[in-house]
mmCIF file of the N, C-alpha and C atoms, coordinates in Angstrom:
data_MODEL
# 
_entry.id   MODEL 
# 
loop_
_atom_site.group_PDB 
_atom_site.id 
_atom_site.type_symbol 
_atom_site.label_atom_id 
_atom_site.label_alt_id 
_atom_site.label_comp_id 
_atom_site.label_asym_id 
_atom_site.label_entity_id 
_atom_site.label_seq_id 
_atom_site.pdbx_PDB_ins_code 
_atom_site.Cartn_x 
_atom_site.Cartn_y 
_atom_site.Cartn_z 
_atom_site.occupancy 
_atom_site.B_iso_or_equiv 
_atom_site.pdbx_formal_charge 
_atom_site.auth_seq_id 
_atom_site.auth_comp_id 
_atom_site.auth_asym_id 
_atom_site.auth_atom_id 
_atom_site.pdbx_PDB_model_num 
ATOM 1   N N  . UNK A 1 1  ? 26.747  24.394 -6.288  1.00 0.00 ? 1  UNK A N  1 
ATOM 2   C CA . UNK A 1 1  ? 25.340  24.424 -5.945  1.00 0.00 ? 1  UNK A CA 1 
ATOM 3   C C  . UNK A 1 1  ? 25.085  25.673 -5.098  1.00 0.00 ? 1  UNK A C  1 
ATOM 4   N N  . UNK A 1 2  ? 23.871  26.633 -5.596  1.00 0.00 ? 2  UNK A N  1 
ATOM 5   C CA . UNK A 1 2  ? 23.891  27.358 -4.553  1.00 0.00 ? 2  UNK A CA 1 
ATOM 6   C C  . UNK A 1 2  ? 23.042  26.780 -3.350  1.00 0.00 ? 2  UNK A C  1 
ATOM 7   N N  . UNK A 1 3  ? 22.972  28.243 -2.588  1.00 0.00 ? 3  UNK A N  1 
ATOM 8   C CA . UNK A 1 3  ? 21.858  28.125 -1.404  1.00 0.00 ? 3  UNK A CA 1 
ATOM 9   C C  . UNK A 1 3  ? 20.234  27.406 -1.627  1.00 0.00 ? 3  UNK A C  1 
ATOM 10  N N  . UNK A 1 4  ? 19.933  27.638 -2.781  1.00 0.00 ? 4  UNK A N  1 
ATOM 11  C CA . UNK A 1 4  ? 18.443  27.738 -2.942  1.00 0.00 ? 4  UNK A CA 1 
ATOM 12  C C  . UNK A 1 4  ? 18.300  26.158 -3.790  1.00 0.00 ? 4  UNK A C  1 
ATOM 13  N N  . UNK A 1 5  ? 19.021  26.061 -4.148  1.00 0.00 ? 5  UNK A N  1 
ATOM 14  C CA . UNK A 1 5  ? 18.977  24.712 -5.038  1.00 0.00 ? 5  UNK A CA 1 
ATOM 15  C C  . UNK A 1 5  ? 18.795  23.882 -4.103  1.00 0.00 ? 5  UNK A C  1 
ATOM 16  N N  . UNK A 1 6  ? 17.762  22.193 -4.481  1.00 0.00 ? 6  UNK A N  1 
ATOM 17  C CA . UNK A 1 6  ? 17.627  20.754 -3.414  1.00 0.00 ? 6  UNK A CA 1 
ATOM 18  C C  . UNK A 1 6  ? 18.669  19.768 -4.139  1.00 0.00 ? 6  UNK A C  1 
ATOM 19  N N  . UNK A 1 7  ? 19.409  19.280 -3.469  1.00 0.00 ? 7  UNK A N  1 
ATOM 20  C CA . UNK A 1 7  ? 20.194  18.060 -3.690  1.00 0.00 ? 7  UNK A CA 1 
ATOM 21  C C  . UNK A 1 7  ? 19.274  17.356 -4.638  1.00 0.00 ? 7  UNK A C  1 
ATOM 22  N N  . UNK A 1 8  ? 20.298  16.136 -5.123  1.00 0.00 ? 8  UNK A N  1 
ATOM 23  C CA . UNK A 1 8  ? 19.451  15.041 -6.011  1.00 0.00 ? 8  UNK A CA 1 
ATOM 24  C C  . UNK A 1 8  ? 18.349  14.025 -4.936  1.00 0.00 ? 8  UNK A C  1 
ATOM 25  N N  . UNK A 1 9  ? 19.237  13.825 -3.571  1.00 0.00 ? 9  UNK A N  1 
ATOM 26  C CA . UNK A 1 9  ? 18.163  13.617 -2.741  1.00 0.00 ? 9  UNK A CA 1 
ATOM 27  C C  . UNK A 1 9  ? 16.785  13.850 -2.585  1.00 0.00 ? 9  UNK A C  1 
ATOM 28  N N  . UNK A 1 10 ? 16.843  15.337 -1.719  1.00 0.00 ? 10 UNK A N  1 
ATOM 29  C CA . UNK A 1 10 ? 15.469  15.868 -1.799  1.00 0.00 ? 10 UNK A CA 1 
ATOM 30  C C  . UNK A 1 10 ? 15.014  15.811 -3.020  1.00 0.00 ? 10 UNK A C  1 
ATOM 31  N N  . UNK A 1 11 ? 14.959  15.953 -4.170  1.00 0.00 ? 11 UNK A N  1 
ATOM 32  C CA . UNK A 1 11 ? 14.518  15.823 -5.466  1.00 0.00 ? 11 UNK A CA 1 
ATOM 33  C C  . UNK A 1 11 ? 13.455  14.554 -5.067  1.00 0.00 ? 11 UNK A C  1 
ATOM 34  N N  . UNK A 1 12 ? 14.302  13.645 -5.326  1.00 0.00 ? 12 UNK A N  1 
ATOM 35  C CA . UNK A 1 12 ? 14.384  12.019 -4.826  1.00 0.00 ? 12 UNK A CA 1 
ATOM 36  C C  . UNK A 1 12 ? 12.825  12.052 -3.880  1.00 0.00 ? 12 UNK A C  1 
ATOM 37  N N  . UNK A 1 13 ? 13.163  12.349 -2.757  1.00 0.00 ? 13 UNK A N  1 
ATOM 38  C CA . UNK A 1 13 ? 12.310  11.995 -1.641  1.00 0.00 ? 13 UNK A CA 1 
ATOM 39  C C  . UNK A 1 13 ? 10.952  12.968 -1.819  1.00 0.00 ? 13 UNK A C  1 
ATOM 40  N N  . UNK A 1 14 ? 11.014  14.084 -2.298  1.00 0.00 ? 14 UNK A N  1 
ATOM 41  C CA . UNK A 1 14 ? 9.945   14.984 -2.497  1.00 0.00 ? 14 UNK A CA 1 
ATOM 42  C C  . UNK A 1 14 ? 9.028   14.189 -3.625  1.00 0.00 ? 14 UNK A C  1 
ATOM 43  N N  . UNK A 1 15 ? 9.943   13.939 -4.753  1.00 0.00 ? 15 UNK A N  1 
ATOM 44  C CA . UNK A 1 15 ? 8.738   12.443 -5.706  1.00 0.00 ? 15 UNK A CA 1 
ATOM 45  C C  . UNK A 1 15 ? 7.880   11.470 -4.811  1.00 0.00 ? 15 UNK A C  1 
ATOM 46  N N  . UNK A 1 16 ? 9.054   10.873 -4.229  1.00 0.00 ? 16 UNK A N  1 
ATOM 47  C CA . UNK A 1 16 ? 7.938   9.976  -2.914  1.00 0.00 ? 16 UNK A CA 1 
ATOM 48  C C  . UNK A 1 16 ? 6.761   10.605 -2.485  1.00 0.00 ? 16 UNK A C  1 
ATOM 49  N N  . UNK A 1 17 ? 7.177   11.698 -1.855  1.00 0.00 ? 17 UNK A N  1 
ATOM 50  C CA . UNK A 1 17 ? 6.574   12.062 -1.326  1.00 0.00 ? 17 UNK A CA 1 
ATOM 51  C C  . UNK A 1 17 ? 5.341   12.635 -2.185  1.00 0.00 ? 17 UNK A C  1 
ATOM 52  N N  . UNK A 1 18 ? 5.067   13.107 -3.124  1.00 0.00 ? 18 UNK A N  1 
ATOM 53  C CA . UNK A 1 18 ? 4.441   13.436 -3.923  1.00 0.00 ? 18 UNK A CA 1 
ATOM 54  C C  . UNK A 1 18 ? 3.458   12.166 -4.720  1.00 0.00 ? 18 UNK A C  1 
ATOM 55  N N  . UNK A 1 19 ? 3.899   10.932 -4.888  1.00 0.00 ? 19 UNK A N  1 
ATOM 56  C CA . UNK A 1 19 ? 3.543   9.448  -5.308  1.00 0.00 ? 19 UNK A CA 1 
ATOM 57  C C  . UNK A 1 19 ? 2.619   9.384  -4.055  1.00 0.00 ? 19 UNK A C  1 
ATOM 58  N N  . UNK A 1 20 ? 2.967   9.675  -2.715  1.00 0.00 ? 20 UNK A N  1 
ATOM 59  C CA . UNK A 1 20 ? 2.411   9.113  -1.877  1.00 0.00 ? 20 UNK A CA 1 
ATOM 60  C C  . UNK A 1 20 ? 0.803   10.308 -1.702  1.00 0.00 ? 20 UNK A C  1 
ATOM 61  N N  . UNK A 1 21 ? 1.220   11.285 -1.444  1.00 0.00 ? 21 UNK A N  1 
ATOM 62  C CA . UNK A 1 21 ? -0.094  12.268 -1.734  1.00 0.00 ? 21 UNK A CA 1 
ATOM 63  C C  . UNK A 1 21 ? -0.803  11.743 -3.053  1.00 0.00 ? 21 UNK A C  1 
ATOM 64  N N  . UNK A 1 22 ? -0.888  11.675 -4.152  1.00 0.00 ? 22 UNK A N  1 
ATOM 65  C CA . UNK A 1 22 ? -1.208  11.173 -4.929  1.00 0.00 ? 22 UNK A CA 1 
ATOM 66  C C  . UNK A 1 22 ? -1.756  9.371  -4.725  1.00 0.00 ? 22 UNK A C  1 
ATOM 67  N N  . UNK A 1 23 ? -1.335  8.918  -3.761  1.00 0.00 ? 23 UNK A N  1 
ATOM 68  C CA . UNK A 1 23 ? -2.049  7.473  -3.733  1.00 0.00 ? 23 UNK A CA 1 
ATOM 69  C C  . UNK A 1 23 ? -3.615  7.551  -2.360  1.00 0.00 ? 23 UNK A C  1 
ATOM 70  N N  . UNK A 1 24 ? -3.167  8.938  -1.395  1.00 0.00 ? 24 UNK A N  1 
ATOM 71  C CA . UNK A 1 24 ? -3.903  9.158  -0.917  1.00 0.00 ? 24 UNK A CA 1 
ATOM 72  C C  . UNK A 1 24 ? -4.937  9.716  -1.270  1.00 0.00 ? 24 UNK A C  1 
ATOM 73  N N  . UNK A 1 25 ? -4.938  10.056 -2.340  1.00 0.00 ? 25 UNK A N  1 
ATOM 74  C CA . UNK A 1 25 ? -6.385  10.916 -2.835  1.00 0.00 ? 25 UNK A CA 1 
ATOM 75  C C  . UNK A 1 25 ? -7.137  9.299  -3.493  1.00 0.00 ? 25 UNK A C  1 
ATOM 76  N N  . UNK A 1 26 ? -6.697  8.510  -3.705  1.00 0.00 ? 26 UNK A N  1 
ATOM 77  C CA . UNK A 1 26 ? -7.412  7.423  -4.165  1.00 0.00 ? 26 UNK A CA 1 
ATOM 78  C C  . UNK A 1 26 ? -7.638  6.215  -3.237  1.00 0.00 ? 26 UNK A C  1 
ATOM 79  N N  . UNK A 1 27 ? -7.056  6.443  -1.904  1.00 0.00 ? 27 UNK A N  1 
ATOM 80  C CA . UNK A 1 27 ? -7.051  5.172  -1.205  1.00 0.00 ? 27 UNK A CA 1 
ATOM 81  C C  . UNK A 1 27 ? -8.838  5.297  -0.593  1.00 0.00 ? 27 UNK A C  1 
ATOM 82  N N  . UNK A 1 28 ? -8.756  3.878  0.094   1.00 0.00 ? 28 UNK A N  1 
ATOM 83  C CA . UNK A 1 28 ? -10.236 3.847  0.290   1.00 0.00 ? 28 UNK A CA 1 
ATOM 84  C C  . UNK A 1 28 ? -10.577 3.884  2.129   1.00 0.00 ? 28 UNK A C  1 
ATOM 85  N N  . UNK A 1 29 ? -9.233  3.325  2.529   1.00 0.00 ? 29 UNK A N  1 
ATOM 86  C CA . UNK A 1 29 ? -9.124  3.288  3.776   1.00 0.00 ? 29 UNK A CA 1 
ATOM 87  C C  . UNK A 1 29 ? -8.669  4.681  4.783   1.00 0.00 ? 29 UNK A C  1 
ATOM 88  N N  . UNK A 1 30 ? -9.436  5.273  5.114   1.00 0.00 ? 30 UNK A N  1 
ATOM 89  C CA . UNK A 1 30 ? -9.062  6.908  5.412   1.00 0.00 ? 30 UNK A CA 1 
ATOM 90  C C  . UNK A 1 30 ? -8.019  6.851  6.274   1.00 0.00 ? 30 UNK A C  1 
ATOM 91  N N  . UNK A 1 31 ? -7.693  5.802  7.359   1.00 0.00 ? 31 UNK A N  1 
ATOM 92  C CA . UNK A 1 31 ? -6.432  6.078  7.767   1.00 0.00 ? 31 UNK A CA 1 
ATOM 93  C C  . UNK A 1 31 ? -5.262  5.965  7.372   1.00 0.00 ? 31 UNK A C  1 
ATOM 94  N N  . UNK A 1 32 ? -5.376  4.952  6.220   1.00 0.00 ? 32 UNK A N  1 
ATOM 95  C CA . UNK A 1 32 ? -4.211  5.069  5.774   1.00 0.00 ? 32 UNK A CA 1 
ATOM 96  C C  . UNK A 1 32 ? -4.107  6.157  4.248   1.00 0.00 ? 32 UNK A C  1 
ATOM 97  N N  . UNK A 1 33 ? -4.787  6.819  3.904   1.00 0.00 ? 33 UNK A N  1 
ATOM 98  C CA . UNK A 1 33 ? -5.017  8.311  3.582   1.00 0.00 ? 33 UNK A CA 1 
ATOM 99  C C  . UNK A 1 33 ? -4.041  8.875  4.559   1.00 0.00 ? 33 UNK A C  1 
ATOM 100 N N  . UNK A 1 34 ? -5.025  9.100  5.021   1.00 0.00 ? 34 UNK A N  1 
ATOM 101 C CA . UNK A 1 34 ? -4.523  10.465 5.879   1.00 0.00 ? 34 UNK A CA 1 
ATOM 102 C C  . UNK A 1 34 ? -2.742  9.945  6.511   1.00 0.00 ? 34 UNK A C  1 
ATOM 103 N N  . UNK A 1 35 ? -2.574  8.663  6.885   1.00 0.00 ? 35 UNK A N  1 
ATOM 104 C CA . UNK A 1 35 ? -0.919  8.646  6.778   1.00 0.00 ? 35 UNK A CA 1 
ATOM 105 C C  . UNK A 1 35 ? -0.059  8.980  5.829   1.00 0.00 ? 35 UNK A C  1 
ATOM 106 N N  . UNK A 1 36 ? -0.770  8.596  4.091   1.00 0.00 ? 36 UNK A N  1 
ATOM 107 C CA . UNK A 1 36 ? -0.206  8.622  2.967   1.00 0.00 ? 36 UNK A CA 1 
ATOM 108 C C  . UNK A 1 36 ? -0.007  10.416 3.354   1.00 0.00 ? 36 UNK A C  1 
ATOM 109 N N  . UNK A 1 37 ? -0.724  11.109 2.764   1.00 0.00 ? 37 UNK A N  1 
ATOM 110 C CA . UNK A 1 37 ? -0.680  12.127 3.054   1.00 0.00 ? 37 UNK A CA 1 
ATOM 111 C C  . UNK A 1 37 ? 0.256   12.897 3.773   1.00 0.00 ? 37 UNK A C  1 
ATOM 112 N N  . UNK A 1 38 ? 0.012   12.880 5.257   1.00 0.00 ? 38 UNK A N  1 
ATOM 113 C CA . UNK A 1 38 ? 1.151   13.367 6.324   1.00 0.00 ? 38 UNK A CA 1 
ATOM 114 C C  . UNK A 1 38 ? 2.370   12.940 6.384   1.00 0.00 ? 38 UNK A C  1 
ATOM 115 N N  . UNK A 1 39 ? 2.826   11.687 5.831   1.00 0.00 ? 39 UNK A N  1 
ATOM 116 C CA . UNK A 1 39 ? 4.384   11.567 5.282   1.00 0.00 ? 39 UNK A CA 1 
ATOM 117 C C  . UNK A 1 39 ? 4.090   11.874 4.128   1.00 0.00 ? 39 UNK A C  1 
ATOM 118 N N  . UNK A 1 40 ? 3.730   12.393 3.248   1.00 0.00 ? 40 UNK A N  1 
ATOM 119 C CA . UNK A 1 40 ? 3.785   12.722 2.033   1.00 0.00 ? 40 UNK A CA 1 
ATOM 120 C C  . UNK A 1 40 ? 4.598   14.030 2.557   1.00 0.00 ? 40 UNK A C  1 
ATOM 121 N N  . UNK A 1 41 ? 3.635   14.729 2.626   1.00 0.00 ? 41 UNK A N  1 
ATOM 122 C CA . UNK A 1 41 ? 3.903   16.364 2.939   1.00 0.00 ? 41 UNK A CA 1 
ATOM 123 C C  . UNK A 1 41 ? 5.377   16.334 4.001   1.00 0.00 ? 41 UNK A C  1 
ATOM 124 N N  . UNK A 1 42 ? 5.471   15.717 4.858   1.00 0.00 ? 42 UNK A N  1 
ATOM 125 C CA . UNK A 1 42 ? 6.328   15.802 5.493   1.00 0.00 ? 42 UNK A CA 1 
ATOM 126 C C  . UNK A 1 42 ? 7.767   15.752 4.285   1.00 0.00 ? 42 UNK A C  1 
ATOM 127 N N  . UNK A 1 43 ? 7.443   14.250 3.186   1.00 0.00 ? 43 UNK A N  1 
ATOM 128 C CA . UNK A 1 43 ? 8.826   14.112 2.673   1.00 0.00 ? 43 UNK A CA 1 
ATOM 129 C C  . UNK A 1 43 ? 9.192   15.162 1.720   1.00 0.00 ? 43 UNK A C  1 
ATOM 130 N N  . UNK A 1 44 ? 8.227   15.778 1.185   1.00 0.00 ? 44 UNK A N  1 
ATOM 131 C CA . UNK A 1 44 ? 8.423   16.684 0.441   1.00 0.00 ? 44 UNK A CA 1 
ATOM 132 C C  . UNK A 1 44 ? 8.762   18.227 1.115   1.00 0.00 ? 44 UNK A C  1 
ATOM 133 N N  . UNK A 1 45 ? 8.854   18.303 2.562   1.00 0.00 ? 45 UNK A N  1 
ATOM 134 C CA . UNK A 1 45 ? 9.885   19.360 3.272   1.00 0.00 ? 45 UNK A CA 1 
ATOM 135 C C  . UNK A 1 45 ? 10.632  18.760 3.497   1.00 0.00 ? 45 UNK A C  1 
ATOM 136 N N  . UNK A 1 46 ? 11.306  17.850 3.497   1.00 0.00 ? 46 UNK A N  1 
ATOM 137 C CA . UNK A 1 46 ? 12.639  17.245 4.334   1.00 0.00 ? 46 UNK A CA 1 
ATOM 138 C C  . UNK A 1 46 ? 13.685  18.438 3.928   1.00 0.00 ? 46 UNK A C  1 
ATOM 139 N N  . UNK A 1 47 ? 14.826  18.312 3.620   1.00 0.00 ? 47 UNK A N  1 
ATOM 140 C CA . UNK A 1 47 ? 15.528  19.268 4.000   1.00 0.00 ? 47 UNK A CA 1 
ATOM 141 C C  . UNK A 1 47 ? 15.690  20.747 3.858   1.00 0.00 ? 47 UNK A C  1 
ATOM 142 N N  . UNK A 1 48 ? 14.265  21.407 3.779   1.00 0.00 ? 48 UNK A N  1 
ATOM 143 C CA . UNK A 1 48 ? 14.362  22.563 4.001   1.00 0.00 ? 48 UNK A CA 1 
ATOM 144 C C  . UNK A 1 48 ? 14.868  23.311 4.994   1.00 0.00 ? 48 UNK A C  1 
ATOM 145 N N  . UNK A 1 49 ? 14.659  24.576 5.144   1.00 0.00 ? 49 UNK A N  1 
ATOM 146 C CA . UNK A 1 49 ? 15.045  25.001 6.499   1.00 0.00 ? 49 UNK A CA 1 
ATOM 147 C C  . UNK A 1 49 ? 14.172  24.716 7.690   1.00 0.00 ? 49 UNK A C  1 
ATOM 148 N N  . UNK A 1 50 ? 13.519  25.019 7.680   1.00 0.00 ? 50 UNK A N  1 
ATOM 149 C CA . UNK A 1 50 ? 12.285  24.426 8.626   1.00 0.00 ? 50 UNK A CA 1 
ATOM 150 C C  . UNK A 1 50 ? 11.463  23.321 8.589   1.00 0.00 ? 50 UNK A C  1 
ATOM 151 N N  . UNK A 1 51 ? 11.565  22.462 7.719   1.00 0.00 ? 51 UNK A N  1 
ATOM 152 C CA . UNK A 1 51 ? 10.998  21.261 7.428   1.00 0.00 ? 51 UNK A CA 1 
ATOM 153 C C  . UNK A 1 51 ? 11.313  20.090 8.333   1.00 0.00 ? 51 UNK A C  1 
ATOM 154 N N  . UNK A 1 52 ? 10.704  19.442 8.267   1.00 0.00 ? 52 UNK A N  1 
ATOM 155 C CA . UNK A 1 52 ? 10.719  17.777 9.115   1.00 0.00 ? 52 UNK A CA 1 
ATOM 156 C C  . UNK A 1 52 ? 12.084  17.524 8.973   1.00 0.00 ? 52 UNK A C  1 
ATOM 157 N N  . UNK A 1 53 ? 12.921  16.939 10.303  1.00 0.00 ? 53 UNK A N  1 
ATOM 158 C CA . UNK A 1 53 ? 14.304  16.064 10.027  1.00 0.00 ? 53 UNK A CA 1 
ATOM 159 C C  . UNK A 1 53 ? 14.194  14.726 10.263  1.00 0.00 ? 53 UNK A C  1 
ATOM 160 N N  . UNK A 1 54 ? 15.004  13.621 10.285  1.00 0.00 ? 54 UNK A N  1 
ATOM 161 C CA . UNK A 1 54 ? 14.846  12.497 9.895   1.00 0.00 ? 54 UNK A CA 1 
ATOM 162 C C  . UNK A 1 54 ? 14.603  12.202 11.517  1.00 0.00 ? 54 UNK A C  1 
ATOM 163 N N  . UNK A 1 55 ? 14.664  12.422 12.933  1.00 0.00 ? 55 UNK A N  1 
ATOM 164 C CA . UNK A 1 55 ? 14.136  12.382 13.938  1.00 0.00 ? 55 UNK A CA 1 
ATOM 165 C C  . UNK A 1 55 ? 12.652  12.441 14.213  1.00 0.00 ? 55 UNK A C  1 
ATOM 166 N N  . UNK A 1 56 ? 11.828  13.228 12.863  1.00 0.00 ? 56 UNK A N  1 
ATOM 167 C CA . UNK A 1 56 ? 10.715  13.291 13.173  1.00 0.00 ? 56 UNK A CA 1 
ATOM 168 C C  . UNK A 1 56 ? 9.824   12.657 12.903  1.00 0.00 ? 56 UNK A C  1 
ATOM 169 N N  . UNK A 1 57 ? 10.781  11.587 11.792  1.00 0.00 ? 57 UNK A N  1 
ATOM 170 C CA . UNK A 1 57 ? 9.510   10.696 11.294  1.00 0.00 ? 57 UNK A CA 1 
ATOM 171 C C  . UNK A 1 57 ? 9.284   9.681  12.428  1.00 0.00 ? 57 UNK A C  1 
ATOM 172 N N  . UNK A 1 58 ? 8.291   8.713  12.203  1.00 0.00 ? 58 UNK A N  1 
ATOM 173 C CA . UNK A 1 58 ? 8.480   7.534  13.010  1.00 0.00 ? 58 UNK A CA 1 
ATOM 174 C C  . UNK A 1 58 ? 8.869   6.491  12.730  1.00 0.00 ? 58 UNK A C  1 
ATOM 175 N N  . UNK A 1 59 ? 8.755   5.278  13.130  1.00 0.00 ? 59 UNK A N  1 
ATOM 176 C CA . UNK A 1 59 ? 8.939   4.037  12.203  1.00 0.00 ? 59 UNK A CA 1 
ATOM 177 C C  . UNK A 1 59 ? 8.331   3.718  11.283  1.00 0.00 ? 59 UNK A C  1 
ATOM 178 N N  . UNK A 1 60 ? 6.883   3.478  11.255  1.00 0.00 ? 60 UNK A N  1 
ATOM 179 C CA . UNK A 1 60 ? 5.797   3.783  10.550  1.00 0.00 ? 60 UNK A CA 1 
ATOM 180 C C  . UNK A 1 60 ? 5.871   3.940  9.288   1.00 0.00 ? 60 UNK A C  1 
ATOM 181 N N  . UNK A 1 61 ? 5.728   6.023  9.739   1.00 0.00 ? 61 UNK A N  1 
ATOM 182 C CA . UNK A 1 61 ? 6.426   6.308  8.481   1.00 0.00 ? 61 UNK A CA 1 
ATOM 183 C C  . UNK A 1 61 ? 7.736   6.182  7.963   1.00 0.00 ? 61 UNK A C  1 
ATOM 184 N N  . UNK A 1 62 ? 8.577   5.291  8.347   1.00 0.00 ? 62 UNK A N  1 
ATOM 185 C CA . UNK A 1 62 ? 10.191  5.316  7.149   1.00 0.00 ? 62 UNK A CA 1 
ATOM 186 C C  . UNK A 1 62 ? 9.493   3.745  6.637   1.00 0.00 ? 62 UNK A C  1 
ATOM 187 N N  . UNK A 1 63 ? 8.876   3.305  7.081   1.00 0.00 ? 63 UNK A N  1 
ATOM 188 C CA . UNK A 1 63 ? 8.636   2.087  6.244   1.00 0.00 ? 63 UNK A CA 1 
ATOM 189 C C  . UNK A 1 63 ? 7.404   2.243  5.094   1.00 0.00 ? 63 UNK A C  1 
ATOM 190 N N  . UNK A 1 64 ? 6.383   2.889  5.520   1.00 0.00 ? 64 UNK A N  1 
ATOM 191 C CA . UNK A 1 64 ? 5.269   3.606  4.377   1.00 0.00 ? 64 UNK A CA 1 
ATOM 192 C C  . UNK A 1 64 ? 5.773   4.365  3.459   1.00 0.00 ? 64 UNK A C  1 
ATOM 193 N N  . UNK A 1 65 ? 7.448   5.049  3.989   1.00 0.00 ? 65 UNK A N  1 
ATOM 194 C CA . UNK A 1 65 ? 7.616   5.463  2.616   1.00 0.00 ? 65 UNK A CA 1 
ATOM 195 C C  . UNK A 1 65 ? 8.966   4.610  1.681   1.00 0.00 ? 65 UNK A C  1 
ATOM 196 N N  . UNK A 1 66 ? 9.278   3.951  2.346   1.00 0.00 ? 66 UNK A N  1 
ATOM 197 C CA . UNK A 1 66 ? 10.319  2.929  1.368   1.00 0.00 ? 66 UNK A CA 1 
ATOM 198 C C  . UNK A 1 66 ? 9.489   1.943  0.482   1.00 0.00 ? 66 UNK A C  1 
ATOM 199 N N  . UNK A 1 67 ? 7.948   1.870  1.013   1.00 0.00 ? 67 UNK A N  1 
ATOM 200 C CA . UNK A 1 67 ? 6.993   0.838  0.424   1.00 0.00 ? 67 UNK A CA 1 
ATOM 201 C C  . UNK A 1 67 ? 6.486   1.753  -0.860  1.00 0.00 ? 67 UNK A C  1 
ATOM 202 N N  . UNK A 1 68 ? 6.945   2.931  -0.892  1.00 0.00 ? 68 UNK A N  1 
ATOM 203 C CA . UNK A 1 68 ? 6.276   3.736  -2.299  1.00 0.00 ? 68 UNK A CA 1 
ATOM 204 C C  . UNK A 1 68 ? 7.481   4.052  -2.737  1.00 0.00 ? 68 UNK A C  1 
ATOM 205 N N  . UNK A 1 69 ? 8.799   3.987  -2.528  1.00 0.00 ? 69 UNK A N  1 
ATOM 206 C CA . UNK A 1 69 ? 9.930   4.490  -2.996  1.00 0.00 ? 69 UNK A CA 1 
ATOM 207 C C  . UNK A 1 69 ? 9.755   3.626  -4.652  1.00 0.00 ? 69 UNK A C  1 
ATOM 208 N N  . UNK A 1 70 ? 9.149   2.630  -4.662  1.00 0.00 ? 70 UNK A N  1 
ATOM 209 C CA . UNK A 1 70 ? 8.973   1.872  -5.722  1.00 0.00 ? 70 UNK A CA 1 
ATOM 210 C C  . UNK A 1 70 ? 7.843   2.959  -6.815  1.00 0.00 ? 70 UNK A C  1 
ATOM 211 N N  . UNK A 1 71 ? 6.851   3.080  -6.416  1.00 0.00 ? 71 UNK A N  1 
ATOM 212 C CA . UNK A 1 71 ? 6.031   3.991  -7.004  1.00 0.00 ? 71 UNK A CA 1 
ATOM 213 C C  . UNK A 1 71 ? 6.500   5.330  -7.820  1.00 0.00 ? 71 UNK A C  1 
ATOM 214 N N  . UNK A 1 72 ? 7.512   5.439  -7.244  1.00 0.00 ? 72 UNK A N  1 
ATOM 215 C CA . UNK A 1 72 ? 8.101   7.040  -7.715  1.00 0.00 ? 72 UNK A CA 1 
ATOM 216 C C  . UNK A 1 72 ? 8.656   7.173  -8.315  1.00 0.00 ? 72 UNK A C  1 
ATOM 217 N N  . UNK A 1 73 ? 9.490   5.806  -8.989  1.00 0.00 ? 73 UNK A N  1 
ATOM 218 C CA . UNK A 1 73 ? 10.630  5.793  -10.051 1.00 0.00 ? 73 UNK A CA 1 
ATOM 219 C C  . UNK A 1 73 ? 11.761  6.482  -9.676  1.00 0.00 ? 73 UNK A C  1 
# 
């Protein structure tokens, strides 16, 4: 694998994360929008170089996004 390539992981979690932006453009309740959203984006940097590490999420979000891990196939 080189440098530039994402694990099967990030692959993985960036779908989530992407399912979840995608459920936020349709939700009706804006806060939980705008959560969908901000762990969205967050999961879809996870292990970049500068991206969110697993310290940064909260509880919150690791449970908002195991609740769409289903969504993402």
């Amino acid at each position: 694998m080189s440098y530039n390539e994402i694990t099967e992981q990030q692959r993985q979690l960036g779908n989530v994360g992407r399912a979840m932006m995608d459920a936020a453009y349709s939700e009706k309740n804006d806060e939980l929008s705008n959560k969908l959203a901000a762990t969205g984006r967050k999961l879809t940097e996870f292990g970049t170089i500068y991206g969110p590490k697993l310290e940064d999420f909260t509880q919150e979000e690791l449970e908002l996004a195991n609740e769409y891990m289903v969504y993402a196939g």
